[in-house]
N, C-alpha and C positions, 0 to 999 in steps of 0.2 A: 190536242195532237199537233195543232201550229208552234204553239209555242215548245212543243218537244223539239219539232223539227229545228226552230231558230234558236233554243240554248244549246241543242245537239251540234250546229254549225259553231255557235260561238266555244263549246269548248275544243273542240277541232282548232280554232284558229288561235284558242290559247295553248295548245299543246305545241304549235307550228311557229306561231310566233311568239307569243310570249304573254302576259298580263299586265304590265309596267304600265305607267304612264308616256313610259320612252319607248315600248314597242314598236318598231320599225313596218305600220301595217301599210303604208302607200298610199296614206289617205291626206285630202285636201286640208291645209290647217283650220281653216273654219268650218268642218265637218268635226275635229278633235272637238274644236272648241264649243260647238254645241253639245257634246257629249260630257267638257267638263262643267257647265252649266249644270247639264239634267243630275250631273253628279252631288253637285254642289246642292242644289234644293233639295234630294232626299236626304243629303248630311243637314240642313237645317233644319227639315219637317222632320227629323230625328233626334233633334239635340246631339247630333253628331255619334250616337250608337245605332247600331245593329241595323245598318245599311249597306250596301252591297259597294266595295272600293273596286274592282276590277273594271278601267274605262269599258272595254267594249261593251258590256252588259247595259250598256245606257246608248247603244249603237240601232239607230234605225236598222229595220229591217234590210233595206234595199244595199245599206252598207255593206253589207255582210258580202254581196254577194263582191260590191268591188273591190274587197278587201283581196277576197278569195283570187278575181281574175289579175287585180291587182300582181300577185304573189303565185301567181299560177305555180310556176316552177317547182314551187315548194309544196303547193296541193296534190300538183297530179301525181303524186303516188298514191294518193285514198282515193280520191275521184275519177280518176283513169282517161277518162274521155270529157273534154269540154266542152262540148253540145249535148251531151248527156246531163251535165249536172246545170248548162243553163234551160234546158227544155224541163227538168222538175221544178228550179226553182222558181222559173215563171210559171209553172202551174201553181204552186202551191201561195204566190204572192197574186196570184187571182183568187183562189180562196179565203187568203187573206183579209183581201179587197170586200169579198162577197161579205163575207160577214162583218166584218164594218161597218156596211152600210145595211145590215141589219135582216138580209138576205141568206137562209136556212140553207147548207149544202145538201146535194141531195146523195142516196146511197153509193148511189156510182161515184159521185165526187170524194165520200168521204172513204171508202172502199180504196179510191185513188189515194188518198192523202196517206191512209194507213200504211200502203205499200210503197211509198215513196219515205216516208219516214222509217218505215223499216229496213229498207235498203241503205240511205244512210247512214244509221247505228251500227250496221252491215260492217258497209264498209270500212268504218272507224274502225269498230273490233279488228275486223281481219289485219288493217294498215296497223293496230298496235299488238298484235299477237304474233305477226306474222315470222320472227327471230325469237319465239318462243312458244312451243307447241303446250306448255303447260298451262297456260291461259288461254286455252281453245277451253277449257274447262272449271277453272277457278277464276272468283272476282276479287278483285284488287283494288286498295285504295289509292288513287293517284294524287289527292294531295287534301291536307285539313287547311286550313285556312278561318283568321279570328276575325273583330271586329277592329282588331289595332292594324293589323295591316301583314300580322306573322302568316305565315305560311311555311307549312310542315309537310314533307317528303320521305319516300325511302331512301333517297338517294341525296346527298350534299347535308351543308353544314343548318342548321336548322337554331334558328334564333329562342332564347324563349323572354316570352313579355312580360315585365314587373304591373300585377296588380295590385289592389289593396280590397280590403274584406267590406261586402258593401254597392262594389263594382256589378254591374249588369257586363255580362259574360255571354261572348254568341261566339258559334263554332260553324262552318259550315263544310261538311265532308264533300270530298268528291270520289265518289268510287261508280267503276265501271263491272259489269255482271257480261261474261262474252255470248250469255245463252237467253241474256235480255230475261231473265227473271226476279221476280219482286225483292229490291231489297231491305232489310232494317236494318237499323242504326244503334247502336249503343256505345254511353259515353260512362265511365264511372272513376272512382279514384280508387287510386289501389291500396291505400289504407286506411280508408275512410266510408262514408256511410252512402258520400253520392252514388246516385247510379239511375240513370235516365235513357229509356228504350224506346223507340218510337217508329213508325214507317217512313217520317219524313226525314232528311238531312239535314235540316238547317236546328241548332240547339239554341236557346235560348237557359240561361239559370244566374241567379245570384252568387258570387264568391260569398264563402260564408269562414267560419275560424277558423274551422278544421282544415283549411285547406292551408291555412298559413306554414309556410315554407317558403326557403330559398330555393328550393328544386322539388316541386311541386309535382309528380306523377300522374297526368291523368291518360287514360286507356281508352283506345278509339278505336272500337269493334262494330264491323257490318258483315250481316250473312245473308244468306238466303234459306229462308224456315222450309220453301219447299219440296228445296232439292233433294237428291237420294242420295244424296254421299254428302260428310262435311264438305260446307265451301265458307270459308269466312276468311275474314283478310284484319288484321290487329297493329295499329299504329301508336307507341308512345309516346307523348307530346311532356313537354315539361315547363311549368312556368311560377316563376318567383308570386307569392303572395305576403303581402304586407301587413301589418295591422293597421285595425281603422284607426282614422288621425283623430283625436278626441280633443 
């Protein structure tokens, strides 16, 4: 539930400010630079695939929060009150604490944590639905994002990356549900045999022949199995495949 709460903050702060390396978050340069360190070692303990390229995601904890106070201006329309959101986050960076050091929360604490984390995701939805009453009820994907560095959108011009047949291929969806219900993932081609379903977001798969093309179609659908009405949200991505070099 911690770690909901701190990647719930960090994609807030990619929505706010941005993902880049150049993102303008108000932080110390050698606070960036241990961040492109930490980045830098999971690119090598990977051989440079399917590791996570967005700095802040290698951002201490405590970061997050001066990013936030940093940048207030731009917060407080999801956060509303600034002694509200540093009174949860020093609770919940004592919890944090607590179990670090190997210390069990007890029900009242974790009872706490649930409802501060809930209130969070809260507020996000409301702060991004609130100019659209139709996403009080359907979930939406807000952005794909590869191992190369592409990144796919509903909205602007969208890159596609030259693979070749062979390539280790990771996809990682971002999709937001406004009613917080379970969601699953499904990736397939659309004239072809792939097609990979799962509860988690993050894909992992081998380029294979079939997918060789200049403009490559592959279909990036997440729902939610338990809702009472269709709710799904469908992204097409497209990317050159090459043949293996022999």
């Amino acid at each position: 539930m911690i770690k909901t709460y701190e990647n719930t903050l960090r994609k807030i702060i990619v929505d706010i400010l941005g993902a880049s390396d150049n993102s303008d978050y108000k932080i110390p340069e050698e606070i960036k630079e241990k961040w492109l360190e930490k980045r830098k070692f999971e690119k090598e303990k990977n051989d440079g695939f399917l590791f996570e390229k967005r700095i802040i995601y290698y951002s201490d904890f405590l970061d997050l929060k001066t990013i936030i106070i940093k940048n207030w201006d731009k917060f407080e329309p999801i956060f509303k009150n600034k002694n509200r959101f540093l009174v949860f986050f020093e609770e919940i960076n004592q919890y944090k604490n607590s179990i670090n050091q190997s210390r069990a929360l007890t029900k009242s604490q974790e009872e706490m944590l649930s409802g501060i984390t809930t209130d969070l995701k809260n507020s996000y939805t409301v702060y991004t639905n609130k100019n659209n009453n139709r996403n009080d009820y359907f979930l939406a994907i807000n952005t794909v994002s590869d191992n190369l560095g592409t990144t796919w959108n509903k909205s602007g011009v969208n890159q596609k990356p030259i693979l070749k047949v062979g390539d280790e291929y990771e996809l990682l969806i971002d999709a937001n549900d406004p009613k917080d219900r379970d969601i699953e993932y499904e990736i397939y081609h659309f004239a072809g045999t792939l097609r990979i379903h799962q509860q988690t977001n993050r894909f992992n798969f081998k380029i294979s022949e079939e997918l060789i093309s200049e403009n490559t179609m592959l279909v990036v659908k997440v729902f939610t199995p338990k809702s009472k009405y269709k709710n799904e949200s469908i992204l097409k991505i497209h990317i050159t495949v090459l043949p293996e070099i022999s």
